[in-house]
C-alpha positions as a Markdown table, in Angstrom:
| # | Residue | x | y | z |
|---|---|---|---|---|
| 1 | Unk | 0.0 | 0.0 | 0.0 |
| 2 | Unk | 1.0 | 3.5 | -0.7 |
| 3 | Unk | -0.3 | 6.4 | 1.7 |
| 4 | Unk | 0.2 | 9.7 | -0.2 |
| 5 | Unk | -2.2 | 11.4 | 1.5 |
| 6 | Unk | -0.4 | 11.5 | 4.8 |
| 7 | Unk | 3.1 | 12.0 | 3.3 |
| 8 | Unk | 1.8 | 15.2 | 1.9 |
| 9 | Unk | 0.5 | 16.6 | 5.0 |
| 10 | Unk | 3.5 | 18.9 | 5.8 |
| 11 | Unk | 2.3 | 21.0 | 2.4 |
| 12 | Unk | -1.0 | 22.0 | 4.1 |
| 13 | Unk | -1.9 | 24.3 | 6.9 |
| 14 | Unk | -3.0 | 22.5 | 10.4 |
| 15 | Unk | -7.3 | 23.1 | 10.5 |
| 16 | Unk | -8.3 | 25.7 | 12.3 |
| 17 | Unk | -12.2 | 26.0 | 11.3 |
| 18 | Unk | -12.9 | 24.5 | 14.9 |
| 19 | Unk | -15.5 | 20.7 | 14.8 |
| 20 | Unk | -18.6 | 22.6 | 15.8 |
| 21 | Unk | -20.8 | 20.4 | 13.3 |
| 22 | Unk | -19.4 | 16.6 | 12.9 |
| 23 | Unk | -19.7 | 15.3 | 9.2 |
| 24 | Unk | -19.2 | 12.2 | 7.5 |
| 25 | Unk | -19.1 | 11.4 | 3.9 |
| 26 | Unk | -21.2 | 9.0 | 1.7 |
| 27 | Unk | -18.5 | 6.4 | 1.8 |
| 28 | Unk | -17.8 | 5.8 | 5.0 |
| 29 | Unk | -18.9 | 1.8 | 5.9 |
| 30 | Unk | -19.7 | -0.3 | 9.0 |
| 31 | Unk | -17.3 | -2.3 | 11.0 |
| 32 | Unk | -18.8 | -4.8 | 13.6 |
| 33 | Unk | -16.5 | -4.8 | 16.6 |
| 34 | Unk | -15.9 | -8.2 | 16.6 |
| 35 | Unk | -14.1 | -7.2 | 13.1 |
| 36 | Unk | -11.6 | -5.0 | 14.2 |
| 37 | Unk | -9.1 | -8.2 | 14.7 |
| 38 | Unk | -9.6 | -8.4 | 11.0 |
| 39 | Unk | -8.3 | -4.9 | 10.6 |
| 40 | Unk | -5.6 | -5.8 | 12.8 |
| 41 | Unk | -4.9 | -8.9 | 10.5 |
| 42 | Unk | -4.9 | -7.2 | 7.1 |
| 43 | Unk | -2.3 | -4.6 | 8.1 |
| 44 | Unk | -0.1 | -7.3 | 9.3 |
| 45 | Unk | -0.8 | -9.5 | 6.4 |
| 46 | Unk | 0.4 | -6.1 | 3.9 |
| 47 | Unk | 3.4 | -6.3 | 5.7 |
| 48 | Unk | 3.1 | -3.1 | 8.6 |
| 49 | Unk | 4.2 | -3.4 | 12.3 |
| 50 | Unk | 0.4 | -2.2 | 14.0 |
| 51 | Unk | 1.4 | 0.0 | 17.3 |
| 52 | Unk | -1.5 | 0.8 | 19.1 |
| 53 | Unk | -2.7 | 1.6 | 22.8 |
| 54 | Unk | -2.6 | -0.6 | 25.4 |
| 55 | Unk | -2.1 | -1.1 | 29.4 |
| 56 | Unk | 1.2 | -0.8 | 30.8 |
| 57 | Unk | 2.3 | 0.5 | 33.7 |
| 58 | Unk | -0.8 | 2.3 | 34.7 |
| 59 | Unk | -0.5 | 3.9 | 32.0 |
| 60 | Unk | -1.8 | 3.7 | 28.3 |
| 61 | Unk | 1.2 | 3.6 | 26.4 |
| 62 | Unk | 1.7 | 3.3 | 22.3 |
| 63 | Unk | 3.5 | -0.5 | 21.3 |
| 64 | Unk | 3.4 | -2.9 | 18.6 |
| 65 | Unk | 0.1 | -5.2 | 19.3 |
| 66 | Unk | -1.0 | -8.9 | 18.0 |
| 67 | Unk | -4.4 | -8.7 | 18.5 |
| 68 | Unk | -7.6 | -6.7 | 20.0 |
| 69 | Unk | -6.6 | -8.5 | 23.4 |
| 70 | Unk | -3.9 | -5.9 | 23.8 |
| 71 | Unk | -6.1 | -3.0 | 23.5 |
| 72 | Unk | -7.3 | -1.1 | 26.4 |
| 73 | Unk | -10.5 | -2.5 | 26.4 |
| 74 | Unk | -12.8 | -1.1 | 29.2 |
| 75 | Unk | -10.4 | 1.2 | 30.7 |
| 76 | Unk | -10.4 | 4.9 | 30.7 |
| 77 | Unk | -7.8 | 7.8 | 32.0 |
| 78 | Unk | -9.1 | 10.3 | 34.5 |
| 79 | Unk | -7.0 | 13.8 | 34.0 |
| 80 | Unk | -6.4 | 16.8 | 35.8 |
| 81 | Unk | -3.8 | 19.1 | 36.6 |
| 82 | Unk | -0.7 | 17.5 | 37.5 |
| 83 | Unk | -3.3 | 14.0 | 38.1 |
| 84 | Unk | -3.1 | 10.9 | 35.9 |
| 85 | Unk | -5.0 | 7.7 | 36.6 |
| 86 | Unk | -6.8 | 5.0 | 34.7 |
| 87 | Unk | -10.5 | 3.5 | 35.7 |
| 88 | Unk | -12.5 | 1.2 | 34.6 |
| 89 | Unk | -15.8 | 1.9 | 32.5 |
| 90 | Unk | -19.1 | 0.7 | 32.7 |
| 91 | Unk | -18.9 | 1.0 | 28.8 |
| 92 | Unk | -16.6 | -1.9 | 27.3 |
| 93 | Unk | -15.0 | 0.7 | 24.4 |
| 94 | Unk | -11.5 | -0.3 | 23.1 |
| 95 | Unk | -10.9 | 3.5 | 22.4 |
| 96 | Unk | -12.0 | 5.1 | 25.6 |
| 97 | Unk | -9.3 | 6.5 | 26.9 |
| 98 | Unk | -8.9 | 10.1 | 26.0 |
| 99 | Unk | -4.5 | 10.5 | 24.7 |
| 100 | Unk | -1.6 | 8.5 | 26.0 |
| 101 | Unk | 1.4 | 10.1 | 28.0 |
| 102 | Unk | 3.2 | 9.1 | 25.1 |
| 103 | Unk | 3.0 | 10.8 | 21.8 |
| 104 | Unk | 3.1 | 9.3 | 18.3 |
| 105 | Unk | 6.3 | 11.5 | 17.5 |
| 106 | Unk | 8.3 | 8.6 | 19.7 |
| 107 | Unk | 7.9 | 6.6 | 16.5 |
| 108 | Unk | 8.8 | 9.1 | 13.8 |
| 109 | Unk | 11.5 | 11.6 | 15.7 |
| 110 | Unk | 13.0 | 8.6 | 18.6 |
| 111 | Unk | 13.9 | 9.9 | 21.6 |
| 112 | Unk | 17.3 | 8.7 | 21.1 |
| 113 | Unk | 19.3 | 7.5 | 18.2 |
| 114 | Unk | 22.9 | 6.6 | 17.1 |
| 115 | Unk | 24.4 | 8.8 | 14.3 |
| 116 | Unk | 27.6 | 7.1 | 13.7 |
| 117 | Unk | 30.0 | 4.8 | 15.9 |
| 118 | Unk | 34.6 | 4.7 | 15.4 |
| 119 | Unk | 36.6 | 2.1 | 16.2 |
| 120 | Unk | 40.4 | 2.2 | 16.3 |
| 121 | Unk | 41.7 | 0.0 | 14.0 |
| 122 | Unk | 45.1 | -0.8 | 15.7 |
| 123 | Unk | 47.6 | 0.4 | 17.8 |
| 124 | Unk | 48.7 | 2.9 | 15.4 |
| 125 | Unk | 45.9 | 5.3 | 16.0 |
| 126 | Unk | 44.0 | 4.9 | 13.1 |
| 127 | Unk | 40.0 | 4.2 | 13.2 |
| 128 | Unk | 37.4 | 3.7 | 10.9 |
| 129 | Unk | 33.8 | 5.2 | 11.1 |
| 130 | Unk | 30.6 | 3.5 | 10.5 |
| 131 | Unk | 27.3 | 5.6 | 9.7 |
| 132 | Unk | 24.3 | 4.2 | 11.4 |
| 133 | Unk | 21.6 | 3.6 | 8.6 |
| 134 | Unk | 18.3 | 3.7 | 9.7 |
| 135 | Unk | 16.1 | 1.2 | 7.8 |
| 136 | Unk | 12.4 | 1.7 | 9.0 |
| 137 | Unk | 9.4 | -0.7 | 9.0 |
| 138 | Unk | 6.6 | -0.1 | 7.9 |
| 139 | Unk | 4.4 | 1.0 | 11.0 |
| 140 | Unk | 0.3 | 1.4 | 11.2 |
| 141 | Unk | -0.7 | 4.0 | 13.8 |
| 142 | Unk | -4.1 | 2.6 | 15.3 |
| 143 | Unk | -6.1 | 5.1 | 17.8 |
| 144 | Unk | -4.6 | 8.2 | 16.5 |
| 145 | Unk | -6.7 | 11.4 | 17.8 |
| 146 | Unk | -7.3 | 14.3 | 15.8 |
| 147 | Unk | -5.4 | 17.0 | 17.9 |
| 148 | Unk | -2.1 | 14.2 | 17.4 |
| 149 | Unk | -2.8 | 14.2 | 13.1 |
| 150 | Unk | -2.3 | 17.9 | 13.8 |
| 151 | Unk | 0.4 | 17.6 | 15.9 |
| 152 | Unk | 2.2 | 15.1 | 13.6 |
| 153 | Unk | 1.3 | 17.5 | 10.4 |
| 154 | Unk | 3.4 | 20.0 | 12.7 |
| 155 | Unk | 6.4 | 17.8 | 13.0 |
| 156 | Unk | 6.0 | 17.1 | 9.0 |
| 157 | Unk | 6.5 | 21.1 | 8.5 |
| 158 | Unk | 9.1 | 21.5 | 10.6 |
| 159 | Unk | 11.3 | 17.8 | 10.0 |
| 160 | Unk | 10.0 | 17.8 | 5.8 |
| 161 | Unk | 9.2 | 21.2 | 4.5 |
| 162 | Unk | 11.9 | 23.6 | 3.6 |
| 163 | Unk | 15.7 | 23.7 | 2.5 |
| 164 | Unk | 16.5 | 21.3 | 4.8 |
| 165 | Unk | 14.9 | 18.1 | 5.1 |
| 166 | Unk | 15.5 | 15.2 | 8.3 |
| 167 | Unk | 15.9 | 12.4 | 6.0 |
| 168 | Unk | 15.5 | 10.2 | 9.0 |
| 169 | Unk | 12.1 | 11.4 | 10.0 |
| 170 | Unk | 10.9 | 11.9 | 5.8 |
| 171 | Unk | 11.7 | 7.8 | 5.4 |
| 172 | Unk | 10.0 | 7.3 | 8.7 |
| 173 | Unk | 6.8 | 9.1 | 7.8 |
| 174 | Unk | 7.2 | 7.6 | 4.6 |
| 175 | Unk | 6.5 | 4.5 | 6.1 |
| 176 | Unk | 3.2 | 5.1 | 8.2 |
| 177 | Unk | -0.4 | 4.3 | 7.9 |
| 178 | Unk | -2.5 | 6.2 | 10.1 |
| 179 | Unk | -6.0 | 4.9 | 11.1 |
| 180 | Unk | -7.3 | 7.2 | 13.0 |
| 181 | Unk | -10.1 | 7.0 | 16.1 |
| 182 | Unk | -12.8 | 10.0 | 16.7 |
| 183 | Unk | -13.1 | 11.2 | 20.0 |
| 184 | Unk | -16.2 | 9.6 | 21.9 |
| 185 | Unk | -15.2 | 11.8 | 25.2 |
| 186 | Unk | -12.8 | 14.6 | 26.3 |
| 187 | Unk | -10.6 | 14.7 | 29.4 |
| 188 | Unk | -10.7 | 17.4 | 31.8 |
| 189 | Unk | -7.4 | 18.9 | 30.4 |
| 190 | Unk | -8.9 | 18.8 | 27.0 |
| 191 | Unk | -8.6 | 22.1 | 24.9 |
| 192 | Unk | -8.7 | 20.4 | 21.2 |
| 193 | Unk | -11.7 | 22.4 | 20.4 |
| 194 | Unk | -10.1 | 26.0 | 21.0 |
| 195 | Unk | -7.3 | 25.4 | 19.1 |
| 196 | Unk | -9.7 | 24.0 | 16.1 |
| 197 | Unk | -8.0 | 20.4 | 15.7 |
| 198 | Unk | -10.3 | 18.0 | 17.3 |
| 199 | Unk | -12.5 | 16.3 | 18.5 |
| 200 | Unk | -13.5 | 14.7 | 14.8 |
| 201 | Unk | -10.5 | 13.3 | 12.9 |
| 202 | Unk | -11.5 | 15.4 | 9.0 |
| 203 | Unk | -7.9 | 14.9 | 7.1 |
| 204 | Unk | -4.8 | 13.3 | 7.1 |
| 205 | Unk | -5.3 | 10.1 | 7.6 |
| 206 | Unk | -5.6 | 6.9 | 5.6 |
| 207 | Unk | -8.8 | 5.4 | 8.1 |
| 208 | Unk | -10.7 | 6.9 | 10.3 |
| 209 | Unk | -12.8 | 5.1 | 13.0 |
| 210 | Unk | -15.7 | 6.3 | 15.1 |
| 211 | Unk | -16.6 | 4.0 | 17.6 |
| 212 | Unk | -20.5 | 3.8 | 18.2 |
| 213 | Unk | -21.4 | 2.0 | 21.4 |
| 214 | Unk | -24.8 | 2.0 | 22.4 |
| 215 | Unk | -28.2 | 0.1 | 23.9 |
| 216 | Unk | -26.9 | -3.7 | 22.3 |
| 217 | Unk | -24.9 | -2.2 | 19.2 |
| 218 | Unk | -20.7 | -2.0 | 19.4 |
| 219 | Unk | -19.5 | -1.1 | 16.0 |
| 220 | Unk | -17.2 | 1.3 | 13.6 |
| 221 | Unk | -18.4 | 3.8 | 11.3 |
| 222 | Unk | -15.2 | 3.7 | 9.2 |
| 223 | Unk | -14.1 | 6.5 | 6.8 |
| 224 | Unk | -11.0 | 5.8 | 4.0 |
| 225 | Unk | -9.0 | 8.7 | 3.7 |
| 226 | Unk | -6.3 | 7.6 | 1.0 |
| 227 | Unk | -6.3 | 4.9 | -1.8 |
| 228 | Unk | -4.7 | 3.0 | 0.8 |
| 229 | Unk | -7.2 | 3.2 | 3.5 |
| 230 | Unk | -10.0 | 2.6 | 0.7 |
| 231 | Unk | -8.0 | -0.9 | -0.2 |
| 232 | Unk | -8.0 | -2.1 | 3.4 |
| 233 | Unk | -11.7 | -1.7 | 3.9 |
| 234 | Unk | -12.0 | -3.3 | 0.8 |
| 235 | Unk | -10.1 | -6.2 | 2.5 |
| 236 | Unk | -12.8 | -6.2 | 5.4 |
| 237 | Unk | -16.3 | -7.6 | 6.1 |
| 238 | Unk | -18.1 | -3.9 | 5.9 |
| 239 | Unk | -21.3 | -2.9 | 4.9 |
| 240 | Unk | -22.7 | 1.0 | 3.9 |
| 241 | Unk | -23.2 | 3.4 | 6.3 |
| 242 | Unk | -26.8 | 4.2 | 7.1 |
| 243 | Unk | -28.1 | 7.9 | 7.9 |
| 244 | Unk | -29.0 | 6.2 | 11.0 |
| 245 | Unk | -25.6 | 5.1 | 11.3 |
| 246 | Unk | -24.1 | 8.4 | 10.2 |
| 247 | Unk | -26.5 | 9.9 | 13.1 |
| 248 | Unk | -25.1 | 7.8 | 15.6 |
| 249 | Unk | -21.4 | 8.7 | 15.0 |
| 250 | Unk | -22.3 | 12.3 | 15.0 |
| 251 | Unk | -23.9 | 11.8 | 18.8 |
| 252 | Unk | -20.5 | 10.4 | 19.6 |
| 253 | Unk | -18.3 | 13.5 | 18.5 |
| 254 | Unk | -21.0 | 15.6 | 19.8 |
| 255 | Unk | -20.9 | 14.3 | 23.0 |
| 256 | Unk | -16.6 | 14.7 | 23.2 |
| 257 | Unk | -17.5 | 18.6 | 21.8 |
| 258 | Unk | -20.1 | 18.6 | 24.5 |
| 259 | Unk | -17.5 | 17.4 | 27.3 |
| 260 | Unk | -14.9 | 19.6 | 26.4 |
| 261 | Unk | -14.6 | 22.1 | 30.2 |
| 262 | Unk | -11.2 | 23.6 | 29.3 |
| 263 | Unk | -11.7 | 26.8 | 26.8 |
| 264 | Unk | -9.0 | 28.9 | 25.9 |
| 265 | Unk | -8.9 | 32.1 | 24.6 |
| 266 | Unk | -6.2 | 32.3 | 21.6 |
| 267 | Unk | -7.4 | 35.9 | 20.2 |
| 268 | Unk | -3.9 | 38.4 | 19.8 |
| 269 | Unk | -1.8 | 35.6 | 21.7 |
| 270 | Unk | 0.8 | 36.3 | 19.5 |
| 271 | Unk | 1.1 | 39.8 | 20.2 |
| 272 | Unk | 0.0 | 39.3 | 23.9 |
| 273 | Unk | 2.7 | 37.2 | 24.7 |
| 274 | Unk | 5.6 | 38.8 | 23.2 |
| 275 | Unk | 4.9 | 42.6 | 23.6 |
| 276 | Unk | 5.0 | 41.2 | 27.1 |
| 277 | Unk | 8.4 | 39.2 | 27.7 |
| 278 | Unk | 9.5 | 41.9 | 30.8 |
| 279 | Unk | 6.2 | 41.5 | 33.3 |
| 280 | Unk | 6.1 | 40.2 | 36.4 |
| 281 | Unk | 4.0 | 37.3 | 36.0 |
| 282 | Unk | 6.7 | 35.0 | 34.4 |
| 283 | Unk | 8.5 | 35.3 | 37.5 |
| 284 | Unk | 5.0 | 34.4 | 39.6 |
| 285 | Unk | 5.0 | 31.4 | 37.3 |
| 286 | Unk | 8.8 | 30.7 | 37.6 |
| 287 | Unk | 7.9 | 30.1 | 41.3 |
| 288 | Unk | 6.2 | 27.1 | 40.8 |
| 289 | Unk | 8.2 | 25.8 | 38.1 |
| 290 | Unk | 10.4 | 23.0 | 38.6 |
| 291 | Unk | 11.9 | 23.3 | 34.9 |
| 292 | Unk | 11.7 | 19.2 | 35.2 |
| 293 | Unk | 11.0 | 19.0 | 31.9 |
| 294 | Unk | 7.8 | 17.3 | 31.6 |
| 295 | Unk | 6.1 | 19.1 | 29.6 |
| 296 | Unk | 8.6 | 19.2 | 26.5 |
| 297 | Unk | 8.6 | 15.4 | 26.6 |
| 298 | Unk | 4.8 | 14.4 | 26.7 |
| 299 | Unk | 4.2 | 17.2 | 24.3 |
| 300 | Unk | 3.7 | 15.7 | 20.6 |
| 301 | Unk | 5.1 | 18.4 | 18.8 |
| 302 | Unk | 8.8 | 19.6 | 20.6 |
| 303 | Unk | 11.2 | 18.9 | 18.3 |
| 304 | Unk | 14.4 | 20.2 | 20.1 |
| 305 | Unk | 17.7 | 17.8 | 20.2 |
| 306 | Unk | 21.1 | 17.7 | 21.2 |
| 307 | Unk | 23.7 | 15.7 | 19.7 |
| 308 | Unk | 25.9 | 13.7 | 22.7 |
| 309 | Unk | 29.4 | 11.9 | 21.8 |
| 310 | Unk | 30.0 | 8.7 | 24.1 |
| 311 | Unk | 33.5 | 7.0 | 24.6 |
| 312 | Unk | 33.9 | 3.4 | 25.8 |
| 313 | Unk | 35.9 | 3.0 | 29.6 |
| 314 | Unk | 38.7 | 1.4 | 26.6 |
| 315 | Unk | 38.9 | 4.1 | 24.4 |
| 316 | Unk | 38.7 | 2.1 | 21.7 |
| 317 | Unk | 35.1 | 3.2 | 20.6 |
| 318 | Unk | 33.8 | 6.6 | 20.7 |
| 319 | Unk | 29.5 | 7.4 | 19.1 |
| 320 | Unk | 27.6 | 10.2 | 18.4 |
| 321 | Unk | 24.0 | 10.4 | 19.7 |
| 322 | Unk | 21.0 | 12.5 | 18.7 |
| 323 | Unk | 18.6 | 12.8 | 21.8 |
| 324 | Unk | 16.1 | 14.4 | 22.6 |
| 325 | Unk | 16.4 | 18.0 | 24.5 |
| 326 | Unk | 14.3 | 20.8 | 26.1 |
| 327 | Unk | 14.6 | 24.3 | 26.1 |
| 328 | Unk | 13.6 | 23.8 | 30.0 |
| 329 | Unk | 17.2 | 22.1 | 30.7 |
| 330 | Unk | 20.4 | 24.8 | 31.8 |
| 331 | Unk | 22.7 | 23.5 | 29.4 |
| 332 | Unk | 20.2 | 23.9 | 26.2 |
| 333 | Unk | 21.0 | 27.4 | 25.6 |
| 334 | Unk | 24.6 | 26.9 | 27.2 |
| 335 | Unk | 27.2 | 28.9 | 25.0 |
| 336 | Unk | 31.0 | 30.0 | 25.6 |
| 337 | Unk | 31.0 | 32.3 | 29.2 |
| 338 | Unk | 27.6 | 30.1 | 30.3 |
| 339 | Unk | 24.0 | 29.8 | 29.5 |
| 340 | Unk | 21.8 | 32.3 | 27.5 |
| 341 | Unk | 18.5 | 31.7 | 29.7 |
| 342 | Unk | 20.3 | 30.9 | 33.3 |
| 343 | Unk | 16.8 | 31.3 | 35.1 |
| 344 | Unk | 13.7 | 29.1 | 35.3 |
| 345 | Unk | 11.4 | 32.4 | 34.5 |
| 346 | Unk | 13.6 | 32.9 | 31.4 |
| 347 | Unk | 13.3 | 29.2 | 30.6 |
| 348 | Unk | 9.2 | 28.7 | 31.0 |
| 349 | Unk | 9.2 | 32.3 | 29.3 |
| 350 | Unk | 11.1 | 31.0 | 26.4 |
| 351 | Unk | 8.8 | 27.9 | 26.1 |
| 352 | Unk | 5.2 | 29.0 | 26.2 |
| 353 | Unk | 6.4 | 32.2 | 23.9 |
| 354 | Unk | 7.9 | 29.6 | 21.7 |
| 355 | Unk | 5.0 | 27.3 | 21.6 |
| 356 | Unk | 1.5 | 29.9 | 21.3 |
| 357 | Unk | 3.9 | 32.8 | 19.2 |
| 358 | Unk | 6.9 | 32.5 | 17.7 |
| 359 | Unk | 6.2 | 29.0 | 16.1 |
| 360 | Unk | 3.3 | 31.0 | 13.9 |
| 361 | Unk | 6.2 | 33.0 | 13.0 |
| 362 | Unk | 8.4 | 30.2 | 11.9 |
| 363 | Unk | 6.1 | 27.8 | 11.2 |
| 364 | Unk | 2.5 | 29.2 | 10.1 |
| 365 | Unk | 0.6 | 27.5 | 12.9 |
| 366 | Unk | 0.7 | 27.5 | 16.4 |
| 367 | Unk | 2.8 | 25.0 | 17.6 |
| 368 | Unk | 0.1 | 23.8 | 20.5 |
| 369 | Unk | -2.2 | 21.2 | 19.2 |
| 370 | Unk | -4.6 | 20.9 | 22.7 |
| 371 | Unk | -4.1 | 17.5 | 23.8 |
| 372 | Unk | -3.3 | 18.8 | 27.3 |
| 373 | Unk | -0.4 | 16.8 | 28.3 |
| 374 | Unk | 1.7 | 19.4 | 29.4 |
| 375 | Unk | -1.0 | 20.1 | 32.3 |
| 376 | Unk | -1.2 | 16.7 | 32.9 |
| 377 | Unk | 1.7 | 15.6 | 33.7 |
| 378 | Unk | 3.3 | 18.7 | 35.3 |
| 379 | Unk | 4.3 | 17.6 | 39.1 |
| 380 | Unk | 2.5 | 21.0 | 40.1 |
| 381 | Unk | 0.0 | 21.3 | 38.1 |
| 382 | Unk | 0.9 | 24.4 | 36.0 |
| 383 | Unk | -1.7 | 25.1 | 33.4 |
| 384 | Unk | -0.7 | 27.3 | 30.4 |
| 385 | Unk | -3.7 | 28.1 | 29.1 |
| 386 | Unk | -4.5 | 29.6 | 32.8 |
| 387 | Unk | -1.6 | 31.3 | 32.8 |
| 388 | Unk | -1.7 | 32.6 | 29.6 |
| 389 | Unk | -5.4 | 34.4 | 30.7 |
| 390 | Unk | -3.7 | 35.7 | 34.2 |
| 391 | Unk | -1.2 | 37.2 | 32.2 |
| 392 | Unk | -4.1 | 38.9 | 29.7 |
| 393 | Unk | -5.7 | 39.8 | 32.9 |
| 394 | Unk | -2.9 | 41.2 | 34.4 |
| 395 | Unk | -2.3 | 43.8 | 31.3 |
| 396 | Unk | -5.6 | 44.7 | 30.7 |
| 397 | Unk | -5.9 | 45.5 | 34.7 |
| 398 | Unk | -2.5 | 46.5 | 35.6 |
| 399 | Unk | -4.2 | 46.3 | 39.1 |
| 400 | Unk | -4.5 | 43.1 | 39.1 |
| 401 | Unk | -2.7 | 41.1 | 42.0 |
| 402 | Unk | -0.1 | 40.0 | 39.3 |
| 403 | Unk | 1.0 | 43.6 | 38.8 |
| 404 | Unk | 1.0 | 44.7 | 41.8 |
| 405 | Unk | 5.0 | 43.9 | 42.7 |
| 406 | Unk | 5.8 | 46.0 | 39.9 |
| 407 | Unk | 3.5 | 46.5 | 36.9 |
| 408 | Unk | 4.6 | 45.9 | 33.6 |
| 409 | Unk | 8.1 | 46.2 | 32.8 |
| 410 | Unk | 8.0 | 45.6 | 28.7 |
């Protein structure tokens, strides 16, 4: 199978027309539940490693699975401000879990890879280098959300589009098939719908499933995005989609829009944040910050690296690593004399700025996709899109408590 349609998402613009009114097309078919091993089966029969959610941990995590057994059937995740835990549901849906800690980038930008390894030769000094090449299999994403197609479309701008190109990453991406899974429910730290990229899965994917679970029913209203997703229902016991059955997926988006709590207001962020880089509440924020890092590495669109060497306790081999980095870490911005950002307020300053502002600059889209994880799994619990409103609230009332130890300094 070939999957053109998601190789060419780095060439469009991440949506941003919001999921107030949940569509689906004329083609899209039904999938029993009891099918869904089948789906499993024909993407492992075309030769594609299927890494899907399951239970590990305590945690839904992404790994290769066999079988439906593996999925988080039954479970759900309860989310809140620095609060992770699963529970089970009353509901038996494989897909009811809200988004992993993990993040689909893991598969496409790893967290840590080998660039090149040299070995002496002799004891004459000489050494010879060998360039790690990375030969990727072909990988099926099952249970993608629609905020992490938007997040991955990011990564395709930023790794694929312009003069330079990861070639690591391109051959990667290259590889996937995404089957996507609409969003039944939102989690408290939900914010998809502000930022226009969820809860309903509309492009850039090769299949997209909407799980329908209700009175004796359990099936899939499935929807091919590519030639390739359109040849694996083809492979599948399916029949068309009824209005009724149309009907019933739309109550299931509707009911994630429905549950979304977290709204956040993105009007003139851009200009709000950094006409703003001097005032006082970064350092109120800073105060709370442990600059652990969290946030960079649950959220599916950071990209920053660093590039490590590593010598053997022989010194007969030395490597070079990529890993991944954060902008939260001292030595990230470390040049000759010491560090360019040598305080936690400059750090979290030079994140969320990054993230909400200067990635429309560089990028054409906000680099903050909704999914929440970064409030999630923050030790203490800081919320961005709160802070972002304090600090709105803070210029527009320069009396507000956040001003008051010295106003705004920009």
């Amino acid at each position: 199978m070939q999957t053109p349609e998601t190789v060419e998402v780095a060439a469009t613009e991440v949506p941003r027309d919001g999921q107030d009114s949940p569509h689906f097309s004329e083609d899209a078919v039904l999938l029993e539940a009891d099918a869904l091993q089948a789906l499993i089966d024909g993407l492992r029969d075309d030769g594609y490693q299927v890494m899907g959610p399951m239970v590990r941990d305590q945690a839904v995590v992404y790994d290769e699975i066999q079988d439906v057994e593996a999925l988080p059937s039954g479970w759900t995740d309860e989310q809140a401000p620095g609060r992770y835990r699963l529970t089970q549901q009353d509901r038996a849906r494989f897909f009811g879990y809200t988004v992993s800690p993990q993040a689909w980038k893991r598969f496409l930008f790893p967290p840590e890879r080998r660039l090149w390894q040299a070995e002496r030769d002799g004891t004459n000094g000489s050494f010879h280098v060998t360039t790690d090449e990375d030969d990727p299999p072909r990988r099926a994403f099952l249970g993608v959300r629609a905020c992490e197609l938007a997040a991955i479309a990011i990564q395709d701008r930023v790794f694929m589009e312009g003069p330079y190109v990861d070639p690591v990453y391109a051959a990667r991406r290259r590889n996937v098939l995404i089957v996507a899974v609409n969003c039944g429910q939102a989690g408290a730290n939900c914010f998809c719908t502000s930022m226009g990229t969820g809860p309903q899965a509309t492009s850039r994917f090769d299949l997209a499933l909407t799980e329908v679970l209700e009175d004796d029913r359990h099936v899939f209203l499935a929807e091919p995005g590519s030639d390739a997703g359109a040849a694996l229902l083809d492979q599948l016991p399916t029949r068309p989609a009824t209005d009724d059955d149309r009907a019933a997926a739309r109550r299931v988006v509707e009911e994630a829009i429905d549950s979304v709590e977290r709204q956040f207001d993105t009007d003139g962020i851009h200009d709000l944040l950094l006409d703003h880089l001097d005032h006082p509440h970064w350092e109120t924020v800073a105060k709370r910050c442990l600059a652990c890092t969290n946030c960079t590495l649950v959220c599916p669109t950071c990209f920053c690296s660093d590039v490590e060497d590593r010598t053997d306790l022989t010194g007969q081999t030395a490597e070079r690593w990529q890993t991944w980095d954060s902008c939260f870490t001292l030595d990230f911005s470390y040049i000759h004399g010491g560090s360019v950002r040598d305080s936690v307020e400059s750090r979290y300053r030079q994140w969320l700025t990054h993230k909400l502002a200067s990635w429309i600059d560089q990028f054409g889209t906000s680099g903050c996709v909704g999914c929440g994880r970064c409030i999630t799994w923050c030790p203490v619990g800081i919320d961005l899109t709160e802070e972002v409103e304090k600090l709105r609230a803070a210029v527009t009332t320069p009396d507000s408590p956040s001003t008051k130890d010295g106003g705004d300094r920009s």
